[in-house]
GUDRENDREN-510601 format. One record per residue: x, y, z of N, C-alpha, C in turn; residue in one letter. Coordinates in pm, whole numbers, plus 50000, padded with zeros to 5 digits. Example, Ala and Ser with C-alpha at 12.3 -4.5 7.8 and 13.67 -1.06 7.14 Angstrom:
<rovos>
513194943150780512304955050780513204967050780A
512854977550708513674989450714512905000350787S
</rovos>
This chain:
<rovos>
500804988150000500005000050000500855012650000X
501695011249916503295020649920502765030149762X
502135040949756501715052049696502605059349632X
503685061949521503645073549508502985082549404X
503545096549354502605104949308502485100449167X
503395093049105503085090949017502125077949019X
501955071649086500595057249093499565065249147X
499535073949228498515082349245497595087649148X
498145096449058498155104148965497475095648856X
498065081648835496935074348762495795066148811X
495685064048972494815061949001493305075949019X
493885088349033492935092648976492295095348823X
493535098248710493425095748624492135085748509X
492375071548638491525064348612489865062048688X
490265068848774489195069048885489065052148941X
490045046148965490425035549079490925033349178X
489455028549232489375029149387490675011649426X
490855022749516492345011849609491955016249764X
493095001649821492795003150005494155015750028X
493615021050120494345032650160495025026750276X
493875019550369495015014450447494284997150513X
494644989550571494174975550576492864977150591X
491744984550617490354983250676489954999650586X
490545005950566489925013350448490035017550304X
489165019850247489265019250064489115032250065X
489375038849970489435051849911487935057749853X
487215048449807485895048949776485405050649923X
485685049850005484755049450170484615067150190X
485855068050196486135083750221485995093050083X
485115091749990485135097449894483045100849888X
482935089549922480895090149961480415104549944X
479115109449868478455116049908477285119149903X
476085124449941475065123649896474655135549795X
475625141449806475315156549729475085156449585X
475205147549501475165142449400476545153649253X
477815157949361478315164349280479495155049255X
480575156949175482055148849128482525149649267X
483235136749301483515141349443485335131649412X
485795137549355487125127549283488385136349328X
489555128349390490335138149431491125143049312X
491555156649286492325158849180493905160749187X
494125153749249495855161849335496225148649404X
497275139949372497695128149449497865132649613X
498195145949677498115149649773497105149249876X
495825149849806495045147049872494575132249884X
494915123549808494775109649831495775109949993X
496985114049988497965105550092497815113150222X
496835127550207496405132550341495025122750409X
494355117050314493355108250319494035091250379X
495275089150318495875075550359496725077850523X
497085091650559497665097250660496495097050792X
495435100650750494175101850843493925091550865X
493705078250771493155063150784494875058150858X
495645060550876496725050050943496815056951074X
496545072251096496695077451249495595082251336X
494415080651288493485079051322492325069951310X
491815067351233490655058351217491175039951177X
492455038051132492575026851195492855025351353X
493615030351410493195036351559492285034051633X
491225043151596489835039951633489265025851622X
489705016751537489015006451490489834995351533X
491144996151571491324986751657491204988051855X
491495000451862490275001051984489475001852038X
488064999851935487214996651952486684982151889X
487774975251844487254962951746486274962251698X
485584976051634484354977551555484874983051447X
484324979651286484554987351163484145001951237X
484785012851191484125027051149483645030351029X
482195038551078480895034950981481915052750926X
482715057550775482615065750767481305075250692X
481055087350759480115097850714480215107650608X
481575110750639482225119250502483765122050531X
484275122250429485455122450429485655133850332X
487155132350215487605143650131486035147850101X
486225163150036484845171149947485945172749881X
485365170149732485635178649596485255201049622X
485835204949582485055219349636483545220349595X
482895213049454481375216849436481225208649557X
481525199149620480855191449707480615200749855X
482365206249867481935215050023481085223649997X
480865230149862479905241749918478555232349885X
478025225449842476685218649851476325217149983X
477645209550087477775205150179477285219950290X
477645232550288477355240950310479425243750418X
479855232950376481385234850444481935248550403X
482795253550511483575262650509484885263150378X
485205275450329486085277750214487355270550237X
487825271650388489155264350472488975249050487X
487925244450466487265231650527488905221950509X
489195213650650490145202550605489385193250510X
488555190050502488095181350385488385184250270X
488455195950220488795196750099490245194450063X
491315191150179492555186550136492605169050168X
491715160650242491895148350275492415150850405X
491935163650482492435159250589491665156150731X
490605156150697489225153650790488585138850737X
487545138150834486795122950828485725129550924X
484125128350908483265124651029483185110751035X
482795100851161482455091351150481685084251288X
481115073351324481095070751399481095053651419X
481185047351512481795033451527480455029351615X
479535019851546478545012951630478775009051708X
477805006851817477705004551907478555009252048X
479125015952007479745025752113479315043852072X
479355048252253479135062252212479875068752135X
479655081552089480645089751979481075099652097X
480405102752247481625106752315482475097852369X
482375086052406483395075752450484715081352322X
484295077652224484755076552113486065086852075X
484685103752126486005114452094486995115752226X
486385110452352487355110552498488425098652458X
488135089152423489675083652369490535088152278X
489895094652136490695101252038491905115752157X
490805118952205491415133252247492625127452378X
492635120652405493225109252541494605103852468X
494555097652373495475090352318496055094152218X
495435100352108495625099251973496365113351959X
497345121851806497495127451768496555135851694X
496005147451692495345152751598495195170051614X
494475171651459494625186051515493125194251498X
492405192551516490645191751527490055178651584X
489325181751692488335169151721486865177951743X
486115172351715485085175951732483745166851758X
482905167951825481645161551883480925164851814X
480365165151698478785168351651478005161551657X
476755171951771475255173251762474925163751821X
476005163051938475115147652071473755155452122X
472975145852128471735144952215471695141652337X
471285146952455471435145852600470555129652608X
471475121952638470445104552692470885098952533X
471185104952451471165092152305472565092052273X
473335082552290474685078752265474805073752167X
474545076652081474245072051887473955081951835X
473385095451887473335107351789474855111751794X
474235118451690475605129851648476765121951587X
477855124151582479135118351510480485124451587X
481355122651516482925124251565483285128951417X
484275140951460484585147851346486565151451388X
487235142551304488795146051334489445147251241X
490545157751265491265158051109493025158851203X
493495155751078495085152251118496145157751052X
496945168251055498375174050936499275165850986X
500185168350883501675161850904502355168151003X
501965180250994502865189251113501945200651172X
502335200851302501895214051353500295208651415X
499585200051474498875199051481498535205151654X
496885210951603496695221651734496055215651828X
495355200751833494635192251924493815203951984X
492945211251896491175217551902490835207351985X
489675209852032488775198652109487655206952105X
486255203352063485085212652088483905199652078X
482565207552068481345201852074480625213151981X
479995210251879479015216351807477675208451825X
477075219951820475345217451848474855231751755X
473365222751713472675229751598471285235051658X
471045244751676469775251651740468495244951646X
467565243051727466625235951686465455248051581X
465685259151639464945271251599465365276651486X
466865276651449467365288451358467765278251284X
468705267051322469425256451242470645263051259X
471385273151346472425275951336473095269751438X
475005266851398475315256451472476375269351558X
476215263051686477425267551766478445264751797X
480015261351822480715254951896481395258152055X
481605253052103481845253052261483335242652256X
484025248852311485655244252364484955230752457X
486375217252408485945208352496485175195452427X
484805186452473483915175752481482845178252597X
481655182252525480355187952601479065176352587X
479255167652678478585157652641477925148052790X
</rovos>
């Protein structure tokens, strides 16, 4: 699973999907419902995508010995703005993932990421007070410089506007 830019370069070329890393495919983290091209164009963003699946979410998945169900991963740019994502969004380089891992909570989930793991965004979205299955886990990872953020976003039921709060608020 040894990448470089030039096998990259024709795997997008061709648009073939490969494992990024033992338990994830490149098609996993590529999903969307937005119905726009969602194809990485830049071998760079494939190996920020293979960087996230080896230091985080395989991670996750062997300490929790559950697959991780991913939610979204890279956006193409028509995709972030469908998505309503920010212009900065790490997704648009492969460097984010939402996801969450059945049958365990998604705060269990982000209190171990934030406990153990390297990263430089974690985020809690949109737990429900009593339901440990709402919401998701949202982490992204650089090669360098990473700021280990920690927050909780929640979406007002009235406006639909989302807030964030420093922390795991859960």
């Amino acid at each position: 699973m040894n990448y470089d830019a030039q096998s990259l370069a024709a795997v997008i070329e061709q648009r073939r999907d490969i494992m990024l890393t033992p338990h994830f495919r490149l098609s996993e983290l590529l999903r969307t419902h937005h119905g726009a091209d969602n194809w990485p164009a830049h071998p760079d963003e494939i190996l920020a995508l293979r960087y996230l699946c080896e230091w985080v979410l395989e991670r996750v998945r062997a300490q929790f010995g559950r697959p991780v169900r991913i939610i979204a991963g890279f956006r193409s740019p028509a995709v972030n703005a469908l998505a309503g994502g920010a212009t900065g969004s790490q997704h648009l380089k492969g460097e984010a993932a939402e996801f969450a891992v059945p049958g365990v909570s998604n705060a269990e989930v982000a209190r171990w990421i934030r406990d153990n793991l390297v990263f430089d965004q974690l985020v809690l979205e949109y737990p429900a007070a009593g339901d440990t299955a709402s919401g998701r886990v949202s982490c992204s990872i650089v090669r360098q410089g990473n700021r280990r953020a920690v927050m909780t976003s929640r979406r007002s039921a009235k406006t639909g506007r989302v807030t964030y709060t420093g922390g795991l608020d859960a």
